[in-house]
N, C-alpha and C positions, 0 to 999 in steps of 0.2 A: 614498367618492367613487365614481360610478356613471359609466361610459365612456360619451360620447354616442356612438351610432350615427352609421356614414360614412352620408351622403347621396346616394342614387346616383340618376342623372341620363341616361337612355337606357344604363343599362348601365357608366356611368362615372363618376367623382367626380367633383364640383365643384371650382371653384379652391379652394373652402374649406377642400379637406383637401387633407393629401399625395397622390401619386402614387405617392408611394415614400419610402426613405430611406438616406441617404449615410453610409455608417459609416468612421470613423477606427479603423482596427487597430492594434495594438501589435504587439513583437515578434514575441511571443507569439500572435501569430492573436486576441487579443480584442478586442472591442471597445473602445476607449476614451475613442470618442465621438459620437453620433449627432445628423444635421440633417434634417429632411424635405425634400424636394425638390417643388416646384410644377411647374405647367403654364407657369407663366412662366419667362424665360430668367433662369441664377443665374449669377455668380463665382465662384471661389477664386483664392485667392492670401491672400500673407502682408500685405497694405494693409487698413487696417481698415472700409473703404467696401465689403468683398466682403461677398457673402452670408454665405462660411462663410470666416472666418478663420485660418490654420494659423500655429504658431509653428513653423517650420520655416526655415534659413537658406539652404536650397537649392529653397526655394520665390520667383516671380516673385511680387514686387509684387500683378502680374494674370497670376495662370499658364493657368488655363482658365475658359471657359464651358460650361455645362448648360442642355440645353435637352429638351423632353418632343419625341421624334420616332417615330410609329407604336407606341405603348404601350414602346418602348426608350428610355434612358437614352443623349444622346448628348452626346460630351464632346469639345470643340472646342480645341487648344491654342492659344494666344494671343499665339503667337512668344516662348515662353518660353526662358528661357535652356538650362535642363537637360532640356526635352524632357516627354512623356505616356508613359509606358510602359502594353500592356497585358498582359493575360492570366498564365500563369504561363509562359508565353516571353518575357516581355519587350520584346514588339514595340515599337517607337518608331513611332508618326503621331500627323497631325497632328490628324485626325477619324476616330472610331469610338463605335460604336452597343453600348452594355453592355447585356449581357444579365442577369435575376435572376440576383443572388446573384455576377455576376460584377464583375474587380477589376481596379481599376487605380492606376500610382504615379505620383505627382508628387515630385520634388523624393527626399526619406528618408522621406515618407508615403504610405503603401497602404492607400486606399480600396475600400469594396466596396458597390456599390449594390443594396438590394434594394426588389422593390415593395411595393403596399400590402396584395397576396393573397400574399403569397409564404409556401408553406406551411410549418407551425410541425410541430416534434416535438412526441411526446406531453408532455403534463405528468406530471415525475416525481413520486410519491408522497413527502411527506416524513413524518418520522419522527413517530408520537405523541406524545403527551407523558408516557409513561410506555412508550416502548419501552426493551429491556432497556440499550441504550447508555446514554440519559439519566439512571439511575439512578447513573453516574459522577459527574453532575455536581449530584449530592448530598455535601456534607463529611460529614456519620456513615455515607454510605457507604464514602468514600475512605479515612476512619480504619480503619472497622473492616477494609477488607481489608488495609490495611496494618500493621495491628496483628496480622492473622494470619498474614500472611507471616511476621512474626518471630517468631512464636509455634511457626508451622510449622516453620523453618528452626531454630529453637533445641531443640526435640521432637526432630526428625531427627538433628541432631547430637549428641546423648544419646543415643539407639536405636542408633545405628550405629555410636558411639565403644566401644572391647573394651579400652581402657588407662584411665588416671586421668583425668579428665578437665581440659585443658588452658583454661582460662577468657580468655587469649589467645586461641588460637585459635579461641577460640568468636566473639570480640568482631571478630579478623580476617572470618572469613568471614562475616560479617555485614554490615559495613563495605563488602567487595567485592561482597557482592549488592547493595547499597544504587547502588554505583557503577554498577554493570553495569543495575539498571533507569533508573537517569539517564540514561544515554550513550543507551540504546533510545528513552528517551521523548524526549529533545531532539532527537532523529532526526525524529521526527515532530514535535514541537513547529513546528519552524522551515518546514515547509511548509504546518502549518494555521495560522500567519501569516499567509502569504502567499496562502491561498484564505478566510481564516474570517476575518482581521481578528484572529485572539486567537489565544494560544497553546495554550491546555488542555494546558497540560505534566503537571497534575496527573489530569486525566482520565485522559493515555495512562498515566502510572505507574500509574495501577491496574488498564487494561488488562493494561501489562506483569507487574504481581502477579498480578493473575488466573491470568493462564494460568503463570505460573512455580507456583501452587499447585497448579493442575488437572494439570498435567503430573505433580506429586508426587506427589498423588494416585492418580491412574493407573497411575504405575507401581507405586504400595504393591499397588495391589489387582491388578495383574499379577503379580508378585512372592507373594501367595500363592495367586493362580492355579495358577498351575507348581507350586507346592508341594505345592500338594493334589493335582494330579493329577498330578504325578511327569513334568512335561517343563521342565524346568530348563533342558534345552538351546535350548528356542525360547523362552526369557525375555531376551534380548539382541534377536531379530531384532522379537519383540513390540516391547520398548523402542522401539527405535527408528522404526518405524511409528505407535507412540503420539504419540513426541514431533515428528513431521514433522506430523504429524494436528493436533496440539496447535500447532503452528507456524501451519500454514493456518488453525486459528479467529483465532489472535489478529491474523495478516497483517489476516486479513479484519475484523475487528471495528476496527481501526486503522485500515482503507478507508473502511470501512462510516460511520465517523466523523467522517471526514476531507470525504470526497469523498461529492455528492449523485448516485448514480450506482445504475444499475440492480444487484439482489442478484446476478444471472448475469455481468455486466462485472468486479464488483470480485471474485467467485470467481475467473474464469479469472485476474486479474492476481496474487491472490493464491497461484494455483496455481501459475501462471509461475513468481513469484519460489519457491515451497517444492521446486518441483522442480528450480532451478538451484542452491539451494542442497545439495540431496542430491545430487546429481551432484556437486557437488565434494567434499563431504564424503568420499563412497564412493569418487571419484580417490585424496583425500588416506589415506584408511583401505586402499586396493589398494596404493599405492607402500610403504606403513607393512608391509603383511603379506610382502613380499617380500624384506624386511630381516632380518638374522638376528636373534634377541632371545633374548638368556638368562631372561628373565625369565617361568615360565609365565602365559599367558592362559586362566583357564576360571569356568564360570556355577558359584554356588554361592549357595545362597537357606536361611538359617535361620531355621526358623519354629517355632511349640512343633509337638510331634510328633503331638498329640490332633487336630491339624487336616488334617494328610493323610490322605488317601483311599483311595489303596493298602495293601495290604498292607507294602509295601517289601522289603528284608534285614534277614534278623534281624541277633544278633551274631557268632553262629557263621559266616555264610553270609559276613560283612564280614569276617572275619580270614582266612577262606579263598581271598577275593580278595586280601587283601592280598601272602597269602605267594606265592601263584602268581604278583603283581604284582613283587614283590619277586626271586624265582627267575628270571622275567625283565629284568630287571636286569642280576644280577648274570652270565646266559649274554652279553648284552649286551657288558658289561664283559672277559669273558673275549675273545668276536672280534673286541675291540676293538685289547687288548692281542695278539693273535697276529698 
């Protein structure tokens, strides 16, 4: 269907088209319902002989008139009971001349008039039909990564386990990861609701897989980063820059999803939120290190030995730290006791 061009007429519309247009907002600043306004004089109120009808109980019968006065919007109250409020003060009269885009209340509804030029934002780019999100909402894609999370997640637990292996335990955290991408993805579910009409509960889970593999990933191959090249020590502060890093993509790909909104908007909110949440973290891990703890904390990464880089300590050069380690010690112990 092809939009007929407005008709213009020394410069102006004919009665034939709008003028403009009366928009019903919701709570929420949206629209929730739109009437064109003419050249001719219009009603509101809640009587159904008005032009624009409101179902509103604190609306007059006949609460106001609209009238086209010098290319403004003027709105005339009609000795209604509860008054015309306008602008975002609140003003109460009885006649006032609205400007584009500006707003006013009647009764519990707030109206916002704009013209017929009144300029438009760009139009946002929507998504291909084979950009990398949509690929979610393929089922053999959904299985297969969800089939390698547990595949992931079950490999890991084998590599990492050094006792017998506990077949409970396996079946538990499994079970708790299962949980843990639920509760993530009904997080989101219930506001693409509320903007999309549908849930894609399953989309986000595989969001949430996603990035819970890629973070695993990542850290595998940090892990024998450090090993090969013998800094063990910076494989924790690594970690955790990986995994805030790995936070921000999947914030942002849950945005990016969710909401039709420029790549630069849903980055910063996703930043927002990865950096409010590393702030508390790093609160909660400061208050934790000021605590006394018997229990030591330190980096240790076993990898086969043909893959580091270094030369390292032989075995002679390792017991000779040890005893020296040892020796201090036990001087330790001695001005302990005196």
């Amino acid at each position: 269907m092809v939009d007929e061009p407005l008709i213009s007429v020394g410069g102006s519309l004919t009665s034939e088209h709008p003028t403009g247009w009366l928009e019903i907002l919701d709570r929420t600043g949206k629209v929730a319902g739109r009437f064109p306004v003419f050249h001719t004089r219009m009603s509101v109120g809640r009587a159904y002989d008005n032009d624009v009808v409101l179902d509103d109980p604190y609306v007059c019968p006949h609460h106001v008139a609209l009238s086209w006065r010098e290319g403004l919007l003027q709105v005339e109250d009609l000795e209604s009971v509860n008054g015309v409020f306008f602008g975002m003060q609140e003003m109460r009269l009885t006649r006032e001349l609205v400007e584009n885009d500006g707003r006013f209340r009647i009764g519990r509804t707030v109206l916002r008039f704009r013209r017929h030029d009144c300029p438009l934002p760009a139009t946002w780019v929507d998504r291909p039909l084979h950009a990398p999100l949509r690929w979610y909402e393929r089922p053999w894609v959904l299985v297969t990564i969800f089939l390698g999370l547990v595949l992931y997640k079950t490999l890991s637990f084998y590599l990492t386990e050094t006792s017998s292996i506990d077949q409970g335990q396996l079946v538990t955290e499994q079970v708790a990861l299962a949980a843990v991408v639920i509760a993530w993805s009904a997080l989101w579910a219930f506001p693409s609701r509320l903007l999309m009409g549908r849930w894609n509960f399953l989309v986000h889970c595989g969001i949430a897989a996603s990035g819970i593999m890629v973070q695993g990933g990542v850290e595998t191959l940090l892990g024998y980063a450090c090993f090969m090249l013998d800094v063990d020590g910076a494989l924790a502060s690594l970690e955790h820059v990986a995994g805030w890093l790995v936070l921000l993509a999947v914030l942002y790909a849950h945005m990016s999803y969710l909401v039709a909104a420029p790549a630069g908007r849903l980055l910063r909110w996703a930043g927002s939120v990865t950096l409010t949440f590393a702030a508390l973290v790093s609160l909660v891990q400061y208050l934790e290190s000021r605590e006394f703890s018997a229990v030591p904390d330190y980096v240790m990464t076993l990898k086969p030995p043909p893959l580091r880089l270094g030369a390292g300590l032989s075995r002679a050069e390792l017991l000779v730290e040890l005893d020296e380690l040892c020796d201090e010690v036990k001087t330790q112990q001695k001005n302990i006791e005196k």
